[in-house]
C-alpha positions in Angstrom: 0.0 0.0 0.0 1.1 3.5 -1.1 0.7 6.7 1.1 0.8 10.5 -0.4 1.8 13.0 2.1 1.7 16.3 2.5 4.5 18.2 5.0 4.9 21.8 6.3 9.1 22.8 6.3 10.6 25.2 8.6 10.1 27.8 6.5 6.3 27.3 6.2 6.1 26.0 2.4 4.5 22.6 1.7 5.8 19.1 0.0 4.0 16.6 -1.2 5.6 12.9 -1.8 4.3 9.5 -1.8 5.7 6.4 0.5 4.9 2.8 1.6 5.8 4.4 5.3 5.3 7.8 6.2 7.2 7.7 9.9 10.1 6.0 8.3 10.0 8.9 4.9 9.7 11.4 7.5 12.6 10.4 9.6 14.2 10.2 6.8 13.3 13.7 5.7 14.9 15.2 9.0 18.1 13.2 8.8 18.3 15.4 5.8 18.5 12.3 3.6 15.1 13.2 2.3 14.0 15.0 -1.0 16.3 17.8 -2.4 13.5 20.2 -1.6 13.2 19.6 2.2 17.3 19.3 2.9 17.3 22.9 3.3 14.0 23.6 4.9 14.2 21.4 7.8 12.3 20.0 10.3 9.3 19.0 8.5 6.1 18.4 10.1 3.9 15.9 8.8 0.5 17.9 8.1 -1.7 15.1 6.4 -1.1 11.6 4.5 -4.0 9.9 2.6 -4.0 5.6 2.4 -5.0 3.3 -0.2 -3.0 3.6 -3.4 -1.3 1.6 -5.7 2.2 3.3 -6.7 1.0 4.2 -9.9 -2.9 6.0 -8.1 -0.4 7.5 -5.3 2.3 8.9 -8.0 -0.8 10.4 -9.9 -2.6 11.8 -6.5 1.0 13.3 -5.7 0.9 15.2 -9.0 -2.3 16.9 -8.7 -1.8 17.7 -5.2 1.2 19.8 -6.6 -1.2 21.6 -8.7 -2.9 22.8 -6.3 -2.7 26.1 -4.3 -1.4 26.8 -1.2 -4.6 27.4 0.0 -6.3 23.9 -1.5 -3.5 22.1 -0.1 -4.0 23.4 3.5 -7.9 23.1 3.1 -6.8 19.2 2.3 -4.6 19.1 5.0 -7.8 20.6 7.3 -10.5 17.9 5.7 -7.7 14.8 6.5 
């Protein structure tokens, strides 16, 4: 089973990935071993992860989670 997640970074912006274990992606994310994007805005904060997906569902719910706004992806976050 495939997770999307969505985080908050020290700095306040948002990052959306997709795991088969959140804890374990976020750890990873604050060892700094994470995603390009969060090295350099770290700690991250977990703000909402959605269950259920096949990789190929999750990689395509990660993708139009990024097109959202800032504002849709907090409403999201709110609604989880």
């Amino acid at each position: 089973m495939w997770f999307v997640y969505i985080l908050e970074c020290a700095d306040g912006s948002l990052y959306t990935g997709i795991t088969t274990d959140v804890n374990k992606r976020i750890e990873t994310h604050n060892k700094g071993k994470g995603a390009k994007y969060t090295k350099t805005r770290l700690p991250v904060v977990l703000r909402a992860s959605f269950d259920g997906f096949d990789k190929s569902t999750a990689a395509k719910e990660e993708y139009r989670i990024k097109q959202l706004t800032r504002e849709q992806k907090l409403k999201l976050c709110k609604e989880n």
